[in-house]
C-alpha positions in Angstrom: -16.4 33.5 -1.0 -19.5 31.5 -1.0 -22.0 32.4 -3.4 -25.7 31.1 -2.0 -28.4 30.6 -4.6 -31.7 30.6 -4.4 -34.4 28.4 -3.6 -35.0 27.2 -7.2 -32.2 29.1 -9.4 -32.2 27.9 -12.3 -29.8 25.6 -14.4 -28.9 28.2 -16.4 -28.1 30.8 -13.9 -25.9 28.7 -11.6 -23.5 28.4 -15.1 -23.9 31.9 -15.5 -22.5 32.7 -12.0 -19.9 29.7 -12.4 -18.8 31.3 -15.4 -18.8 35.0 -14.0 -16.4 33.2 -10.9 -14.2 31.6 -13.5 -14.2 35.5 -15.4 -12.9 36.8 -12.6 -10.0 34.4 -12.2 -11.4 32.0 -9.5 -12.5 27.8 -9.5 -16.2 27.5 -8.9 -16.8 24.5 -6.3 -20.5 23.9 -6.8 -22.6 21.8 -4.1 -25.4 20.8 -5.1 -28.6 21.0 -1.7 -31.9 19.6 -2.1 -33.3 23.0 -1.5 -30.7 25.5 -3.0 -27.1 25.2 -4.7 -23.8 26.8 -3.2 -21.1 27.8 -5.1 -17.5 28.4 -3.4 -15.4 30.8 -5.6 -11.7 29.7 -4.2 -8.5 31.5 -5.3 -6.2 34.8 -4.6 -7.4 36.5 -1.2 -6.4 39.7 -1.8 -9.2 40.5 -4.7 -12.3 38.4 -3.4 -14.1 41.8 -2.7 -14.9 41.6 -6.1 -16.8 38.7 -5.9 -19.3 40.5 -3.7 -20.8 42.1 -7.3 -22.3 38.8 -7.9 -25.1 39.9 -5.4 -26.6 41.2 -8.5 -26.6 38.4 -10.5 -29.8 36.7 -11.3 -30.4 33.4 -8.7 -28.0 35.0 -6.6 -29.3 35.0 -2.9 -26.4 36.4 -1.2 -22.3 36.3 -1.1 -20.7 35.8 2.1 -17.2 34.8 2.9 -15.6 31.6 4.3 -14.1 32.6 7.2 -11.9 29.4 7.5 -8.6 29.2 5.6 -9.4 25.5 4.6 -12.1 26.7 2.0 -12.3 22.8 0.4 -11.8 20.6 3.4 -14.0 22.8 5.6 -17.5 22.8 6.5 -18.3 26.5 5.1 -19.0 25.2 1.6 -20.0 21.6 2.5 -21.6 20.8 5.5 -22.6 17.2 4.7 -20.4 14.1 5.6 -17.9 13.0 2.7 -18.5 9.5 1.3 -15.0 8.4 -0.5 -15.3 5.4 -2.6 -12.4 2.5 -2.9 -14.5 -0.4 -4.8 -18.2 -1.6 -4.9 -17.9 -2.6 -1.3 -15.6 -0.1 0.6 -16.4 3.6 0.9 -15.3 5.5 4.0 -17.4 8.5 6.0 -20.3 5.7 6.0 -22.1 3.9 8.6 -18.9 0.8 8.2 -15.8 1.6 9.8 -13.5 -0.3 7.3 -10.1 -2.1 8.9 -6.6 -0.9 6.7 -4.4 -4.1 7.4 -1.4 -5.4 6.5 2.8 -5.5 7.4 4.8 -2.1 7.4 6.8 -3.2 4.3 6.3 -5.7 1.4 8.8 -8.2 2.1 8.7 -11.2 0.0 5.4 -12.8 -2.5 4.8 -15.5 0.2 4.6 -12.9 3.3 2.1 -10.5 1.5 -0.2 -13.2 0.2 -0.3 -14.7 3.1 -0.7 -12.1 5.6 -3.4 -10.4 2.8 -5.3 -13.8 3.1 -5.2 -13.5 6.6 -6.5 -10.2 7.8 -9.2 -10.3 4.6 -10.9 -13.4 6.9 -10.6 -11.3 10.1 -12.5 -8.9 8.4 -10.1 -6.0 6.6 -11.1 -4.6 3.7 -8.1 -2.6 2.7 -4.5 -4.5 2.2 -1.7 -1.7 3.7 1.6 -2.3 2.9 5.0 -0.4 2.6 6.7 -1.1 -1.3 8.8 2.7 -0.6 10.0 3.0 3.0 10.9 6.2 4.3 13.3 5.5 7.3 15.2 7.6 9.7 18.3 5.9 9.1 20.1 5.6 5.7 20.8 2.1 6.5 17.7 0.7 7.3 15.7 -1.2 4.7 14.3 1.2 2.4 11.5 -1.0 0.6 11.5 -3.2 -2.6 9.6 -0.4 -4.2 8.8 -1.3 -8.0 8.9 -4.9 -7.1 7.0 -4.3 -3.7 4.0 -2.5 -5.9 3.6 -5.4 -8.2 4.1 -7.8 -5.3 1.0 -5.6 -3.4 -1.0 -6.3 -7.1 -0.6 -9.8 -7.0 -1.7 -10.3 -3.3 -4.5 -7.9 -4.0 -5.5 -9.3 -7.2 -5.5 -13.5 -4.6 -7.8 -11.3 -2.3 -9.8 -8.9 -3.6 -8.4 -6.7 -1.2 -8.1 -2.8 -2.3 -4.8 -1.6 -1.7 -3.4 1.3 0.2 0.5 2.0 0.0 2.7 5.1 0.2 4.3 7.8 -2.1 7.2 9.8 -1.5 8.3 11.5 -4.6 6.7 13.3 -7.2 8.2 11.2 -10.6 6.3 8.2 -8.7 2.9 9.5 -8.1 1.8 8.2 -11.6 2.9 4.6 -11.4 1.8 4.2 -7.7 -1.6 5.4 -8.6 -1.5 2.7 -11.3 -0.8 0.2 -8.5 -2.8 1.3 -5.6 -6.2 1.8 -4.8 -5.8 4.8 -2.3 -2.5 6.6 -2.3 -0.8 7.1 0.9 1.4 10.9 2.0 3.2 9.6 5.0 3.7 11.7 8.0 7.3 13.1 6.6 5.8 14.2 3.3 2.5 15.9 4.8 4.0 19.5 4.1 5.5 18.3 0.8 3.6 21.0 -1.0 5.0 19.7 -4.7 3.7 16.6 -3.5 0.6 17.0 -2.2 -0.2 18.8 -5.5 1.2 16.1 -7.7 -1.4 13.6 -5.7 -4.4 16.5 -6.4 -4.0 15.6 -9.8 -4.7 12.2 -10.2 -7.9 10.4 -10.2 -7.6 8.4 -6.8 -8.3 9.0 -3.3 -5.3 9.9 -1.0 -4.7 9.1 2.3 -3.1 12.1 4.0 -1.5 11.0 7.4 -0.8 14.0 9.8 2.7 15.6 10.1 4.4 14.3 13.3 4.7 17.7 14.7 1.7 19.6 12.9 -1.2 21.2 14.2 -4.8 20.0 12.9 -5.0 23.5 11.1 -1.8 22.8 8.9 -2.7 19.1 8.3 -6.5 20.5 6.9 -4.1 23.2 5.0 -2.1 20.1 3.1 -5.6 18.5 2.3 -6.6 22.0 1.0 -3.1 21.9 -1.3 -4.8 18.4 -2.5 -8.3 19.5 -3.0 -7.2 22.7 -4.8 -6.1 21.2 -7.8 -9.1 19.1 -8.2 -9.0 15.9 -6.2 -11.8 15.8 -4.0 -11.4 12.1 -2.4 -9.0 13.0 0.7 -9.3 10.4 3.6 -7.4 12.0 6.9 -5.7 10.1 9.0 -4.2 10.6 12.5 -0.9 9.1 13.2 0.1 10.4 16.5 2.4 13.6 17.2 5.9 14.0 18.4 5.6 14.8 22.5 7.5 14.5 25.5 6.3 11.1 26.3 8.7 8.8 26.0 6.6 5.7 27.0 5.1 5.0 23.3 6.4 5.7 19.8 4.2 9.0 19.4 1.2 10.1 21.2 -1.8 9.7 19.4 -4.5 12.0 19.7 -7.8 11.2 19.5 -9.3 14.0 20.5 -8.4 15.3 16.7 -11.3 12.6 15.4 -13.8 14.9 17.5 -12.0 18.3 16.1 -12.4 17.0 12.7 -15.8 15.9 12.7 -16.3 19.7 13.8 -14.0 20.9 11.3 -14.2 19.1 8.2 -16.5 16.6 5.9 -13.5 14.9 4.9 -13.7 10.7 6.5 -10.9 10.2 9.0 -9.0 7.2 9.7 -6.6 6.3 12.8 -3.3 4.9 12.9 -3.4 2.8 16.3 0.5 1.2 15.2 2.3 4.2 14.3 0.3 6.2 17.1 1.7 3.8 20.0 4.5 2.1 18.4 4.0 -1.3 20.8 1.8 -3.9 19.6 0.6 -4.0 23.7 -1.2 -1.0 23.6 -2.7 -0.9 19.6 -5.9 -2.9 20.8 -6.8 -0.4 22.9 -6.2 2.5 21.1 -8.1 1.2 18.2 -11.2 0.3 20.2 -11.0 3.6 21.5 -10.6 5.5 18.2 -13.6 3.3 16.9 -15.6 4.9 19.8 -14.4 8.2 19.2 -16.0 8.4 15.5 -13.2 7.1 13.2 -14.1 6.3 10.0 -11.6 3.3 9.6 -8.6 2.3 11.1 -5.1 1.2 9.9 -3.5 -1.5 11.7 -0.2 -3.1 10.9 -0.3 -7.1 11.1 2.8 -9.6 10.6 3.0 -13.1 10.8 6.3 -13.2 12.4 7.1 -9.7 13.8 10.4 -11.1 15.1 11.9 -11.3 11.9 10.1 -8.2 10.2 12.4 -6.1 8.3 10.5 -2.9 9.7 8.4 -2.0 12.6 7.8 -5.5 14.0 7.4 -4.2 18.1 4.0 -2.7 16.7 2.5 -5.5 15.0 0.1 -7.7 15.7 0.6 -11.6 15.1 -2.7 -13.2 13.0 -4.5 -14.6 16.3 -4.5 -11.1 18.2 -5.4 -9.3 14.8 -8.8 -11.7 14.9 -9.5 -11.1 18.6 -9.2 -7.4 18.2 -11.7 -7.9 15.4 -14.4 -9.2 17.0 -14.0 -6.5 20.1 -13.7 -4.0 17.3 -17.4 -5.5 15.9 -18.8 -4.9 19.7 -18.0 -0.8 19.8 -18.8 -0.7 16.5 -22.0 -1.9 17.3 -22.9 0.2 19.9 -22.3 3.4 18.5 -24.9 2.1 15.6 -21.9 1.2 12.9 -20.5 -1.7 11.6 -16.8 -3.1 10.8 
């Protein structure tokens, strides 16, 4: 339920009708307008009737319900844009479309460094990089995990660069989130429900990539599992979905960025790499998801894709990274934003 106060409530009765909502076995979600202050009363369904009693509570305007079953991520309770914060100078849902960069998998000190140098000069602000590698195959290379998270540190710490890298079990969430600067759910892990609430508890934004077969309604519903147990700072970002095509890796769809500027506040970023799965076709698939509205996009770079020990056919080399920067900089610019 949303629970609309009025024009000039005062201090004390907003906590009275936060406290009522927590009396009655719901979280109060309190936005604060520049005219009025709504309160969202989330919890059990089947007894928000109740809630409608608060109509009679001094302040109270009016109690309505949200209709959508994303009650967090939706627009219902909060209709203006999300603004997540990373560091002093990286905060996505702005005006700057921030570049995620970096290889698919940690692989030695030299190779991060490097290739963290590199794409911070073309213009990325976030490092990306795999330290645990979920892989189809048993036998593929699975990540240096521990070692791959301090290696990330050190490379971050050479660059200044924030860091974005995945979890994929629950007993790791808390040193990750010592490591990284936005913790990643991979595609596999989106409906992870343990998970996803293990990564609601922490202090640190999450980047929630879409499931490979999941609609836009269950990926919101994951971010809802994050934002439910208290973590507000979900990024979104679409990965492309499992089709028929057989021509690229996934098919990415970028009509979601328009769907979710619709449906949600939360900032959304696009995975041009994963989406395609041939470095041929990332550039224009990121220029395109630029023009579309994405917050930021993620983009995986290698210095030698040849010998990369995962996902090397959809990496750029250094010199196309920096051409696609500058093309990036012209859409950027004429949609009134900035890379």
């Amino acid at each position: 339920m949303l629970v609309v106060m009025q024009s000039g409530a005062s201090k004390r009765e907003i906590e009275e009708v936060e406290l009522e909502i927590e009396r009655m076995g719901y979280k109060p979600h309190s936005i604060y307008g520049v005219e009025r202050t709504v309160i969202g009363a989330i919890g059990d369904e089947r007894g928000k009737a109740r809630l409608q009693v608060l109509e009679t509570s001094p302040g109270v305007e009016r109690v309505i319900p949200i209709l959508k079953p994303y009650k967090l991520a939706g627009k219902e309770l909060r209709k203006e844009k999300t603004c997540i914060r990373i560091s002093d100078n990286v905060s996505f849902g702005g005006d700057r479309v921030h570049v995620i960069a970096g290889p698919c998998a940690v692989e030695s000190e030299e190779q991060i460094c490097a290739i963290a140098e590199t794409v911070r000069d073309a213009g990325a602000t976030v490092l990306r990089g795999g330290a645990y590698k979920p892989r189809t195959s048993p036998y593929s290379f699975q990540g240096l995990k521990d070692d791959g998270l301090r290696l990330l540190r050190i490379a971050s710490d050479k660059t200044g660069l924030a860091i974005a890298t995945e979890v994929m079990k629950e007993s790791a969430v808390d040193l990750v989130a010592e490591y990284a600067d936005i913790v990643q759910i991979g595609t596999r892990n989106m409906q992870n429900y343990d998970l996803l609430k293990a990564v609601g508890q922490i202090n640190k934004p999450v980047l929630l990539k879409r499931g490979m077969s999941s609609t836009i309604r269950e990926w919101l519903m994951s971010a809802e599992y994050i934002m439910s147990q208290g973590n507000m700072q979900v990024i979104l970002c679409e990965r492309g979905i499992r089709t028929f095509e057989t021509q690229t890796r996934n098919t990415l769809d970028l009509s979601a960025v328009s769907v979710l500027k619709h449906e949600t506040h939360l900032p959304v970023v696009v995975d041009p790499s994963h989406g395609t799965g041939h470095w041929q076709y990332v550039a224009d698939m990121a220029l395109a998801a630029v023009a579309a509205g994405a917050d930021g996009i993620m983009i995986e770079v290698h210095n030698n894709p040849h010998e990369a020990w995962s996902d090397g056919s959809q990496s750029l080399i250094p010199e196309r990274f920096k051409a696609l920067m500058d093309e990036l900089r012209k859409v950027a610019a004429a949609i009134g934003r900035t890379i």
